[in-house]
N, C-alpha and C positions, 0 to 999 in steps of 0.2 A: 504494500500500500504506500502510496505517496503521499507528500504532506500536504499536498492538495488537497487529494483523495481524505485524508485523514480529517483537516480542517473542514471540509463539505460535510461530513458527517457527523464531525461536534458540532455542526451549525443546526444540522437535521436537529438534532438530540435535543440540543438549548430552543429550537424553533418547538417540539412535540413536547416537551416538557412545560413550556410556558403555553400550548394550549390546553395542557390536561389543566394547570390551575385556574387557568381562566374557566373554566367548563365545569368544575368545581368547587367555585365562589370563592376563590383565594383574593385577597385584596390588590387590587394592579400597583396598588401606593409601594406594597412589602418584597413585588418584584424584580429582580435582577434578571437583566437580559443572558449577561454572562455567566453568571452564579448558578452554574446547573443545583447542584450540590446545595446549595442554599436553596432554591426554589421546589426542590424534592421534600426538603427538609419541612418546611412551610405548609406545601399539601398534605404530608403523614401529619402534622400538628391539629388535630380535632376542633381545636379551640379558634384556627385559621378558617378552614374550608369544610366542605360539606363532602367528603371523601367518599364515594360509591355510589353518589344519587345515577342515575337512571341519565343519561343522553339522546337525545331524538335528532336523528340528521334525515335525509331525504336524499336515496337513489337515485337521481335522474336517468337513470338509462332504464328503468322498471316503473320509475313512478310508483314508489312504496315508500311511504314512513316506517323506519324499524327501531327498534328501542335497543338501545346497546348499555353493558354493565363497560364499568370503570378498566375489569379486568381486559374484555374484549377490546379496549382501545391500544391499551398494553402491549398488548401483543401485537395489533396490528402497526401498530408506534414501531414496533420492533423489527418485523417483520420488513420495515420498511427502510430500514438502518442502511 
């Protein structure tokens, strides 16, 4: 891997991390763009976010509303690494 390669991917990581806490009700004030590790830290905090509610996004190529858990984004976050 290159450090290109490597740099695009910590950008993915810091890019899917700062959308789970937004999608989570973490507060935008406590977020660090660059602070993976901070901002992980933030969402596991109970007292922060609302960690496991339920997400609704919209298929466009089915035209379906699906409900997805916290875990199922996770993965696909990962997945997409």
């Amino acid at each position: 891997m290159t450090d290109t390669q490597f740099a695009h991917r910590v950008a993915k990581l810091n890019s899917n991390v700062l959308h789970l806490c937004y999608t989570q009700n973490v507060n935008p004030e406590l977020l660090h763009p660059a602070r993976t590790l901070h901002n992980i830290l933030l969402l596991l905090n109970t007292e922060v976010s609302d960690l496991g509610r339920y997400l609704m996004y919209l298929n466009e190529q089915v035209r379906k509303v699906y409900f997805v858990s916290l875990t199922q984004v996770v993965e696909i976050c990962i997945k997409n690494l």
